[in-house]
N, C-alpha and C positions, 0 to 999 in steps of 0.2 A: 368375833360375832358367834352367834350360838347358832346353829342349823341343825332342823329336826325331819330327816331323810324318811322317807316311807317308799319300800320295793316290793312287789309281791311273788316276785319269781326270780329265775336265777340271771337273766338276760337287766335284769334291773338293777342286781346288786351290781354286775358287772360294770352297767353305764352309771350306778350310783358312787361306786367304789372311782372311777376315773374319775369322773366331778371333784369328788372330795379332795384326790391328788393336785386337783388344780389352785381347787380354794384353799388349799393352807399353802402354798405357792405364793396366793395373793395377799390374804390374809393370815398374820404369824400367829391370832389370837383365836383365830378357828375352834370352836369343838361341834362335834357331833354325833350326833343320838339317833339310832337308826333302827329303822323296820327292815330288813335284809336278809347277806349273808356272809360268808366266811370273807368274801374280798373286802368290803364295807368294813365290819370289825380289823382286817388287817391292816386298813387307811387307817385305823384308831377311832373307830365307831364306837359307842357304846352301843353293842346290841341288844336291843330289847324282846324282838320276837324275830325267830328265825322265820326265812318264804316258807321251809316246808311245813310249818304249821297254817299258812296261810293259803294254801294252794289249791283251790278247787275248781273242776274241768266239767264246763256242762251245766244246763239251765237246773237238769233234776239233780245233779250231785250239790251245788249250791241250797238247792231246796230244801235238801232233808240236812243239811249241817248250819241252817239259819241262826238257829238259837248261838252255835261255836263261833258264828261269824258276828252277831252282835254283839258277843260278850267283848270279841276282840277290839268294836268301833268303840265301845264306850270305855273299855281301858284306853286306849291309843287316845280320846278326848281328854279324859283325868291325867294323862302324862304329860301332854301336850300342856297344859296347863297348868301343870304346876310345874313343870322345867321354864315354862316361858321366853321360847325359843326368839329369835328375831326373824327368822322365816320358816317358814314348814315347805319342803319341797318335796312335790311327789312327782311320780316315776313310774306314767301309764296306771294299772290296776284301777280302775275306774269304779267298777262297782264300791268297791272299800276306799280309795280316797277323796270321789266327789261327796263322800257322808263328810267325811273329815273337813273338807276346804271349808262346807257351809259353817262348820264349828267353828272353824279356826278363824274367819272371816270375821264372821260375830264379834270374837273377843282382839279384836283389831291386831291380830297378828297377820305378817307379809304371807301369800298364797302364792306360788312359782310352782307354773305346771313341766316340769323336765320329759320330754315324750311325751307323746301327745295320747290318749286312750284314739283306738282304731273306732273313733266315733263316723267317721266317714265308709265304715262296711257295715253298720248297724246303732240303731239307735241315735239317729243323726238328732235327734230333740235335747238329746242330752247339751247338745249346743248352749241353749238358755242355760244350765247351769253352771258351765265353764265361764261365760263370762261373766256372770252374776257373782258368784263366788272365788275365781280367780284374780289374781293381780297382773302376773306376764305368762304366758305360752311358751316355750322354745318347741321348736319339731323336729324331726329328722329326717323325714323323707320328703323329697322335693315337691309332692304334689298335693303334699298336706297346708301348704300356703295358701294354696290357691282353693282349695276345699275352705278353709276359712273366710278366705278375703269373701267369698258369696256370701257370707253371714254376717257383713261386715265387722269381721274382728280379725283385728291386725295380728299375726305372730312372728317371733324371732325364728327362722330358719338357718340353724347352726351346722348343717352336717352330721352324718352319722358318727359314731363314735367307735363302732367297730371299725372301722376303716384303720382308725390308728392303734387300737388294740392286738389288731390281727397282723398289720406290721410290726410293732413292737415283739409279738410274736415268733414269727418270721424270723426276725436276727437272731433269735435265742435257738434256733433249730440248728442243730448240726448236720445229720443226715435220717436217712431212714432206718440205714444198721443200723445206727448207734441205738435208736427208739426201739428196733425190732430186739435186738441184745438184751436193754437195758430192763426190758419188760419180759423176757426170759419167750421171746415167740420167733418162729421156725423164720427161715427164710423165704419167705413165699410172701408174691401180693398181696395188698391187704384192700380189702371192702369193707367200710366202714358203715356202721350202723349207728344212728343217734337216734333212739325213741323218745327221746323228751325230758325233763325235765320233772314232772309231776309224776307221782306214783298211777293215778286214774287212767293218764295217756299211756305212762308205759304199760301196764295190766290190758290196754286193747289191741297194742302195736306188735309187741314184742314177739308174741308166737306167731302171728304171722311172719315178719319179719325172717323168724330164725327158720322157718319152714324151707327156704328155699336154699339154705344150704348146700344141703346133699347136691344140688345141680352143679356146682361149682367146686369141684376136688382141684382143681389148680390155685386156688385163690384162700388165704385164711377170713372169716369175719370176725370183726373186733369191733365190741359193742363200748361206746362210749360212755362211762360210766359213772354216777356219779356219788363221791363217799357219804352224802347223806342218806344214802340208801342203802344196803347191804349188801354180798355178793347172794346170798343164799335170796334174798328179794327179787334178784333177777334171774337166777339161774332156777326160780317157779316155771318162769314161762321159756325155757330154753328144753325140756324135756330130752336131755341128753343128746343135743345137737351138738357139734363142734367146734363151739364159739367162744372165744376169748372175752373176758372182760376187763377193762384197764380202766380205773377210776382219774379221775380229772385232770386228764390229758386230753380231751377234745382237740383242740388245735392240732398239738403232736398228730393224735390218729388223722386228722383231715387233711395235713400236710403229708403224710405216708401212704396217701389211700389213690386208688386208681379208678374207685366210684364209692360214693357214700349214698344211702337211704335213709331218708331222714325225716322224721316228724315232722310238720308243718310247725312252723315257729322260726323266732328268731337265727336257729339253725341252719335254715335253709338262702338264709344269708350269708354266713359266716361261712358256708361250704364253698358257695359262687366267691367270695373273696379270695378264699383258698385257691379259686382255679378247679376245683374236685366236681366232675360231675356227677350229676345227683337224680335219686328220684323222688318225691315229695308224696308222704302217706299223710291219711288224716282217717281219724275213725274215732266217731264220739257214740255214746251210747240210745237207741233209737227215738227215746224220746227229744234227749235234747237236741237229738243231728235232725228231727223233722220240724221242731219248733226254729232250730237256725236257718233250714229253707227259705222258711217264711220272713224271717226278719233280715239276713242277710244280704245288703245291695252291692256286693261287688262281683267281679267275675271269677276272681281268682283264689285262691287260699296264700300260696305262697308270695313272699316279699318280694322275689326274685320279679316274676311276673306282674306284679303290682307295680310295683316301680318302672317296670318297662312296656306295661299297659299292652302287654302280647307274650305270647306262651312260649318259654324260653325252657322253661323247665318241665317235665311228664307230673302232674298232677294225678295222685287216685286216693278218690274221696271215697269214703262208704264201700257202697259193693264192691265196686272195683278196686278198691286195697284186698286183694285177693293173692292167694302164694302162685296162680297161673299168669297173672297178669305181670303182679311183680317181677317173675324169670324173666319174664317175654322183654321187660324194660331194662332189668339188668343188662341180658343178651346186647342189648343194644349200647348202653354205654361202652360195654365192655370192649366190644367188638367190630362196631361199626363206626368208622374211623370220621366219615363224614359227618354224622350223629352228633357224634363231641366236637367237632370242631366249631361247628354252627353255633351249641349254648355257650363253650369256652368263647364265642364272640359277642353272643349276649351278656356274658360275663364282663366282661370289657366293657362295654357299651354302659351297663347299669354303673361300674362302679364311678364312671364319669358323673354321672347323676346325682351319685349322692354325695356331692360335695368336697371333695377332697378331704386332705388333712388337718386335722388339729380343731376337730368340732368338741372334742369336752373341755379344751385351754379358750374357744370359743366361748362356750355357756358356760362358763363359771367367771371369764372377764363379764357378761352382760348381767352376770344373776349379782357380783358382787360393786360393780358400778352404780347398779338399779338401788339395792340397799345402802351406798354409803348417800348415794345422792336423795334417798327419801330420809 
Protein backbone atom coordinates (compact mmCIF):
# COMPACT_ATOMS: atom_id res chain seq x y z
CA UNK A 1 0.00 0.00 0.00
CA UNK A 2 0.97 3.54 -0.54
CA UNK A 3 1.12 5.98 2.62
CA UNK A 4 1.41 9.60 2.55
CA UNK A 5 3.10 10.72 6.16
CA UNK A 6 2.91 14.38 7.02
CA UNK A 7 5.25 15.54 10.47
CA UNK A 8 5.86 18.95 11.36
CA UNK A 9 8.79 18.79 13.83
CA UNK A 10 11.19 16.67 14.87
CA UNK A 11 9.33 14.55 17.89
CA UNK A 12 7.14 13.57 14.58
CA UNK A 13 9.57 12.40 12.37
CA UNK A 14 10.76 10.34 15.29
CA UNK A 15 7.16 8.62 15.98
CA UNK A 16 6.63 8.87 12.03
CA UNK A 17 9.82 7.19 11.34
CA UNK A 18 8.87 4.19 14.13
CA UNK A 19 5.45 3.62 12.48
CA UNK A 20 6.94 3.25 9.07
CA UNK A 21 9.33 0.43 10.77
CA UNK A 22 6.45 -1.32 11.76
CA UNK A 23 4.27 -1.15 8.47
CA UNK A 24 6.73 -2.54 6.20
CA UNK A 25 6.94 -5.34 8.92
CA UNK A 26 3.47 -5.82 7.99
CA UNK A 27 3.18 -4.99 4.76
CA UNK A 28 6.26 -6.09 2.18
CA UNK A 29 4.56 -3.64 -0.60
CA UNK A 30 4.85 -0.57 1.75
CA UNK A 31 6.01 2.82 0.21
CA UNK A 32 6.10 6.02 1.59
CA UNK A 33 6.15 9.72 0.80
CA UNK A 34 6.70 12.03 3.72
CA UNK A 35 6.49 15.54 5.19
CA UNK A 36 9.41 14.92 7.81
CA UNK A 37 12.90 14.25 8.59
CA UNK A 38 16.08 12.60 8.47
CA UNK A 39 14.68 9.33 10.48
CA UNK A 40 11.50 9.10 7.97
CA UNK A 41 13.83 9.25 4.91
CA UNK A 42 16.22 6.67 6.53
CA UNK A 43 12.78 4.24 7.07
CA UNK A 44 12.98 4.96 3.07
CA UNK A 45 10.63 7.93 3.00
CA UNK A 46 10.46 9.82 -0.07
CA UNK A 47 10.98 13.14 1.52
CA UNK A 48 9.26 15.85 0.26
CA UNK A 49 9.77 18.81 2.64
CA UNK A 50 11.96 18.74 5.35
CA UNK A 51 10.05 20.05 9.41
CA UNK A 52 12.72 22.71 9.36
CA UNK A 53 11.07 24.51 6.63
CA UNK A 54 7.90 23.97 8.25
CA UNK A 55 8.40 24.98 11.68
CA UNK A 56 6.83 27.91 13.21
CA UNK A 57 6.51 28.99 17.04
CA UNK A 58 3.88 31.45 18.15
CA UNK A 59 0.47 33.00 17.13
CA UNK A 60 2.63 36.26 15.58
CA UNK A 61 5.53 34.31 13.95
CA UNK A 62 2.88 32.08 12.17
CA UNK A 63 1.24 35.56 11.13
CA UNK A 64 3.76 37.27 9.31
CA UNK A 65 5.01 33.70 7.31
CA UNK A 66 1.12 32.95 6.22
CA UNK A 67 1.62 33.43 2.53
CA UNK A 68 5.19 30.55 3.10
CA UNK A 69 2.70 28.46 5.00
CA UNK A 70 0.01 28.38 2.21
CA UNK A 71 2.06 28.02 -0.42
CA UNK A 72 3.12 24.84 1.51
CA UNK A 73 -0.86 23.47 2.09
CA UNK A 74 -1.56 23.91 -1.57
CA UNK A 75 1.69 22.06 -2.81
CA UNK A 76 1.25 19.10 -0.01
CA UNK A 77 -2.85 19.12 -1.78
CA UNK A 78 -1.41 18.89 -5.64
CA UNK A 79 1.00 16.00 -4.26
CA UNK A 80 -1.35 14.30 -2.48
CA UNK A 81 -3.20 13.89 -5.41
CA UNK A 82 -1.52 13.17 -7.96
CA UNK A 83 0.59 10.35 -5.88
CA UNK A 84 -2.88 8.98 -4.79
CA UNK A 85 -1.81 7.59 -1.75
CA UNK A 86 -4.29 4.73 0.11
CA UNK A 87 -4.12 6.83 3.25
CA UNK A 88 -2.56 10.08 4.28
CA UNK A 89 -1.42 9.94 7.98
CA UNK A 90 -0.76 12.69 9.93
CA UNK A 91 1.28 13.38 13.06
CA UNK A 92 -0.09 16.11 15.46
CA UNK A 93 0.68 19.67 13.61
CA UNK A 94 -2.72 20.69 13.51
CA UNK A 95 -2.86 24.00 12.14
CA UNK A 96 -1.16 22.57 8.66
CA UNK A 97 -2.91 19.08 8.59
CA UNK A 98 -6.44 19.61 9.59
CA UNK A 99 -6.37 21.96 5.97
CA UNK A 100 -5.01 18.83 4.45
CA UNK A 101 -7.54 16.00 6.13
CA UNK A 102 -10.55 18.39 4.82
CA UNK A 103 -8.78 17.85 1.09
CA UNK A 104 -7.88 14.69 1.30
CA UNK A 105 -11.35 13.54 2.65
CA UNK A 106 -13.09 15.10 -0.30
CA UNK A 107 -11.19 13.21 -2.71
CA UNK A 108 -12.20 9.99 -0.95
CA UNK A 109 -8.81 9.19 0.32
CA UNK A 110 -8.29 7.21 3.99
CA UNK A 111 -7.61 10.28 6.96
CA UNK A 112 -5.66 8.46 10.04
CA UNK A 113 -4.87 10.95 12.77
CA UNK A 114 -1.36 9.30 14.36
CA UNK A 115 -1.16 11.78 17.75
CA UNK A 116 -3.48 13.55 18.57
CA UNK A 117 -3.12 17.80 17.95
CA UNK A 118 -3.02 18.95 21.94
CA UNK A 119 -6.61 20.09 21.19
CA UNK A 120 -7.61 19.44 24.72
CA UNK A 121 -5.11 22.67 26.00
CA UNK A 122 -6.71 24.95 23.46
CA UNK A 123 -8.85 25.27 20.75
CA UNK A 124 -11.14 22.46 21.89
CA UNK A 125 -13.69 23.36 18.80
CA UNK A 126 -11.39 22.13 16.68
CA UNK A 127 -13.07 18.99 17.77
CA UNK A 128 -15.90 19.20 14.85
CA UNK A 129 -13.22 19.13 12.41
CA UNK A 130 -11.29 16.00 13.46
CA UNK A 131 -14.15 14.07 13.20
CA UNK A 132 -15.88 15.54 10.24
CA UNK A 133 -12.72 15.15 8.36
CA UNK A 134 -10.99 12.16 9.88
CA UNK A 135 -11.44 8.38 9.51
CA UNK A 136 -9.49 6.91 12.94
CA UNK A 137 -7.66 8.74 15.84
CA UNK A 138 -4.88 6.78 17.73
CA UNK A 139 -3.58 8.91 20.99
CA UNK A 140 -0.81 8.52 23.30
CA UNK A 141 -1.35 9.92 26.28
CA UNK A 142 -3.72 8.22 28.61
CA UNK A 143 -5.97 11.03 29.26
CA UNK A 144 -6.62 11.98 25.80
CA UNK A 145 -9.38 9.13 25.72
CA UNK A 146 -11.24 10.35 27.97
CA UNK A 147 -11.01 14.16 26.72
CA UNK A 148 -12.60 12.63 23.51
CA UNK A 149 -15.07 10.12 24.78
CA UNK A 150 -16.96 13.82 26.22
CA UNK A 151 -17.31 14.54 22.65
CA UNK A 152 -18.58 11.46 21.83
CA UNK A 153 -15.78 10.24 19.56
CA UNK A 154 -14.30 6.95 20.13
CA UNK A 155 -10.27 6.81 19.72
CA UNK A 156 -7.66 4.06 19.57
CA UNK A 157 -5.27 4.54 22.56
CA UNK A 158 -1.94 2.86 21.66
CA UNK A 159 0.68 4.01 24.10
CA UNK A 160 3.46 6.38 23.77
CA UNK A 161 6.15 5.47 21.45
CA UNK A 162 8.90 7.00 23.19
CA UNK A 163 8.77 4.42 25.79
CA UNK A 164 10.24 2.08 23.18
CA UNK A 165 12.43 4.41 21.41
CA UNK A 166 14.19 5.31 24.44
CA UNK A 167 14.71 1.76 25.50
CA UNK A 168 15.92 0.74 22.22
CA UNK A 169 18.20 3.42 23.08
CA UNK A 170 19.26 2.36 26.21
CA UNK A 171 20.86 -0.88 25.09
CA UNK A 172 22.91 0.91 22.56
CA UNK A 173 24.63 3.01 25.39
CA UNK A 174 27.73 1.84 26.65
CA UNK A 175 28.83 4.24 29.30
CA UNK A 176 29.39 7.72 29.93
CA UNK A 177 33.33 7.64 29.34
CA UNK A 178 32.90 6.09 26.32
CA UNK A 179 30.32 9.35 25.29
CA UNK A 180 32.44 11.81 27.19
CA UNK A 181 35.89 10.40 25.10
CA UNK A 182 34.05 9.84 22.07
CA UNK A 183 32.91 13.60 21.74
CA UNK A 184 36.39 14.75 22.69
CA UNK A 185 34.87 16.40 26.58
CA UNK A 186 36.73 16.58 29.81
CA UNK A 187 35.80 14.33 32.49
CA UNK A 188 33.46 16.17 34.50
CA UNK A 189 29.58 15.98 35.12
CA UNK A 190 27.63 16.83 32.66
CA UNK A 191 24.15 19.24 32.63
CA UNK A 192 22.42 18.94 29.88
CA UNK A 193 20.76 21.58 27.93
CA UNK A 194 17.92 20.96 25.32
CA UNK A 195 16.44 24.34 23.96
CA UNK A 196 14.30 22.88 21.33
CA UNK A 197 13.94 21.92 18.25
CA UNK A 198 12.81 25.12 16.26
CA UNK A 199 15.18 27.93 15.42
CA UNK A 200 12.28 30.78 17.11
CA UNK A 201 12.43 28.63 20.57
CA UNK A 202 16.15 28.23 20.49
CA UNK A 203 16.73 32.27 19.65
CA UNK A 204 14.62 32.89 23.09
CA UNK A 205 15.94 30.05 25.34
CA UNK A 206 19.43 29.74 24.63
CA UNK A 207 21.15 32.83 26.24
CA UNK A 208 19.38 32.45 29.11
CA UNK A 209 19.89 29.15 29.49
CA UNK A 210 23.84 29.45 28.92
CA UNK A 211 23.86 32.40 31.50
CA UNK A 212 24.01 30.42 34.30
CA UNK A 213 27.01 28.64 33.62
CA UNK A 214 29.51 30.51 35.28
CA UNK A 215 27.69 29.25 38.68
CA UNK A 216 28.63 25.84 38.13
CA UNK A 217 32.65 25.44 37.67
CA UNK A 218 32.29 21.76 38.80
CA UNK A 219 29.96 20.49 36.25
CA UNK A 220 30.34 20.86 32.14
CA UNK A 221 27.10 22.00 29.95
CA UNK A 222 26.38 20.30 26.85
CA UNK A 223 23.78 21.75 24.64
CA UNK A 224 21.82 19.19 22.66
CA UNK A 225 22.23 19.81 19.33
CA UNK A 226 20.77 19.57 16.41
CA UNK A 227 22.68 19.11 12.61
CA UNK A 228 19.93 20.83 10.85
CA UNK A 229 21.09 23.72 12.40
CA UNK A 230 24.71 24.92 12.47
CA UNK A 231 27.30 25.20 15.30
CA UNK A 232 28.03 28.90 14.48
CA UNK A 233 23.66 29.06 14.84
CA UNK A 234 24.01 28.34 18.29
CA UNK A 235 26.98 29.43 19.47
CA UNK A 236 25.05 33.34 18.52
CA UNK A 237 23.48 32.91 21.70
CA UNK A 238 26.30 31.41 23.83
CA UNK A 239 28.52 34.69 24.02
CA UNK A 240 31.64 32.90 24.97
CA UNK A 241 30.15 30.80 27.63
CA UNK A 242 31.74 27.49 28.18
CA UNK A 243 29.41 25.28 26.68
CA UNK A 244 29.91 22.29 24.52
CA UNK A 245 27.72 21.51 21.63
CA UNK A 246 27.16 17.79 20.44
CA UNK A 247 24.78 17.34 17.52
CA UNK A 248 22.28 14.44 17.55
CA UNK A 249 23.02 12.76 20.40
CA UNK A 250 20.19 13.83 22.69
CA UNK A 251 19.58 10.53 24.38
CA UNK A 252 23.44 9.88 24.76
CA UNK A 253 23.65 13.41 26.41
CA UNK A 254 20.43 12.64 28.75
CA UNK A 255 21.61 9.24 29.52
CA UNK A 256 25.17 11.02 30.80
CA UNK A 257 23.55 13.95 32.49
CA UNK A 258 23.01 14.51 36.22
CA UNK A 259 20.19 17.26 35.41
CA UNK A 260 18.89 18.50 32.16
CA UNK A 261 17.11 21.98 31.35
CA UNK A 262 14.88 21.80 28.92
CA UNK A 263 12.50 23.52 26.50
CA UNK A 264 8.90 22.60 27.03
CA UNK A 265 8.09 19.95 24.45
CA UNK A 266 8.31 16.57 23.70
CA UNK A 267 11.73 16.62 25.64
CA UNK A 268 10.70 17.05 28.68
CA UNK A 269 9.32 13.65 28.34
CA UNK A 270 12.14 11.92 26.92
CA UNK A 271 14.35 13.40 30.07
CA UNK A 272 11.63 11.85 32.89
CA UNK A 273 12.08 8.49 30.66
CA UNK A 274 15.71 8.82 30.96
CA UNK A 275 15.32 9.00 34.86
CA UNK A 276 17.48 12.75 34.25
CA UNK A 277 16.01 15.35 36.45
CA UNK A 278 14.93 18.42 34.89
CA UNK A 279 13.83 21.79 34.87
CA UNK A 280 11.25 22.83 32.29
CA UNK A 281 11.63 26.60 30.38
CA UNK A 282 9.16 28.08 28.15
CA UNK A 283 9.48 31.59 26.60
CA UNK A 284 7.49 32.73 23.48
CA UNK A 285 7.53 36.03 22.18
CA UNK A 286 5.00 38.72 24.09
CA UNK A 287 2.43 38.91 21.93
CA UNK A 288 1.93 35.39 21.13
CA UNK A 289 2.72 34.35 25.18
CA UNK A 290 -0.33 36.99 26.08
CA UNK A 291 -2.83 35.80 23.29
CA UNK A 292 -1.87 31.97 24.62
CA UNK A 293 -3.11 33.25 28.38
CA UNK A 294 -6.09 33.65 26.91
CA UNK A 295 -6.66 30.67 24.93
CA UNK A 296 -4.88 28.08 26.85
CA UNK A 297 -7.09 25.69 29.24
CA UNK A 298 -4.63 23.53 30.95
CA UNK A 299 -2.57 23.89 34.04
CA UNK A 300 0.56 22.80 33.05
CA UNK A 301 3.00 23.25 30.07
CA UNK A 302 4.97 20.23 30.41
CA UNK A 303 3.92 16.45 29.56
CA UNK A 304 5.58 15.24 32.51
CA UNK A 305 2.96 17.18 34.65
CA UNK A 306 0.04 16.74 32.24
CA UNK A 307 0.11 13.21 32.30
CA UNK A 308 0.36 13.21 36.07
CA UNK A 309 -2.27 15.86 36.60
CA UNK A 310 0.29 17.36 39.56
CA UNK A 311 3.60 19.27 39.41
CA UNK A 312 6.36 16.85 39.25
CA UNK A 313 8.45 18.79 37.51
CA UNK A 314 9.68 23.06 38.31
CA UNK A 315 7.99 24.68 35.46
CA UNK A 316 9.22 28.60 34.54
CA UNK A 317 7.06 30.13 32.03
CA UNK A 318 7.70 33.77 30.91
CA UNK A 319 9.21 36.06 33.55
CA UNK A 320 10.35 33.51 35.64
CA UNK A 321 12.56 31.77 32.80
CA UNK A 322 14.99 34.18 34.47
CA UNK A 323 19.03 33.19 34.80
CA UNK A 324 18.28 33.89 38.92
CA UNK A 325 15.62 31.70 39.13
CA UNK A 326 17.06 29.05 36.97
CA UNK A 327 20.33 28.73 39.43
CA UNK A 328 18.08 28.69 42.41
CA UNK A 329 16.35 25.27 40.44
CA UNK A 330 19.36 23.98 39.20
CA UNK A 331 20.86 24.35 42.98
CA UNK A 332 18.32 22.09 43.81
CA UNK A 333 18.39 19.18 41.41
CA UNK A 334 21.79 19.12 41.80
CA UNK A 335 22.00 19.05 45.31
CA UNK A 336 19.23 18.26 47.24
CA UNK A 337 19.01 14.74 47.46
CA UNK A 338 15.41 14.59 48.71
CA UNK A 339 14.33 16.98 45.65
CA UNK A 340 15.24 14.39 43.07
CA UNK A 341 14.17 11.49 44.57
CA UNK A 342 10.56 12.70 45.05
CA UNK A 343 10.35 13.61 40.74
CA UNK A 344 12.69 10.45 39.99
CA UNK A 345 9.23 8.77 41.76
CA UNK A 346 7.11 10.82 39.70
CA UNK A 347 9.05 9.56 36.98
CA UNK A 348 8.09 6.22 37.73
CA UNK A 349 4.66 6.69 38.45
CA UNK A 350 4.03 8.62 34.87
CA UNK A 351 5.81 6.08 32.89
CA UNK A 352 3.20 3.51 34.25
CA UNK A 353 0.56 5.65 32.63
CA UNK A 354 1.60 5.77 29.44
CA UNK A 355 1.18 2.40 28.50
CA UNK A 356 3.93 0.24 28.41
CA UNK A 357 5.70 -1.11 25.36
CA UNK A 358 5.39 -1.61 21.84
CA UNK A 359 2.82 1.29 21.19
CA UNK A 360 4.15 2.00 17.32
CA UNK A 361 3.99 -2.26 16.54
CA UNK A 362 0.48 -1.18 18.17
CA UNK A 363 -0.67 1.64 15.55
CA UNK A 364 0.59 0.38 12.67
CA UNK A 365 -1.21 -3.38 13.44
CA UNK A 366 -4.59 -0.97 13.80
CA UNK A 367 -3.79 1.50 11.02
CA UNK A 368 -3.05 -1.46 8.59
CA UNK A 369 -5.86 -3.99 9.70
CA UNK A 370 -8.32 -0.76 9.31
CA UNK A 371 -7.14 -0.42 5.62
CA UNK A 372 -6.94 -4.10 4.35
CA UNK A 373 -10.39 -4.55 5.92
CA UNK A 374 -12.07 -1.17 4.24
Amino acid sequence: MKYYIIAGEASGDLHGANLMKHLKQLDSEAVFRCWGGDRMKAQGGSLIKHYNDLSYMGFWEVLINIHTILKHISFCKADILKWKPDAVILIDYPGFNLRIAGYVKKNNIKVIYYISPQIWAWKQSRIKKIKRRGDKMLVILPFEKAFYKKFNYEVKFTGHPLIDAIESEKKKFVSTQNFLSDNNLPDKPVIAILPGSRKQEISKMLKIMAKIVKFFPDYQFVIAGISSHSSAFYERFLKKSNVAIVFDQTYQILQSASAAIVASGTATLEAALFKTPQVVCYKAGKISYQIARKLIKVKYISLVNLVMDKIVVKELIQKDFNSQILKKELDKLLNDEQYRNTMLKGYAEMQNKLGGPGASKKASKFIYKYLVEE
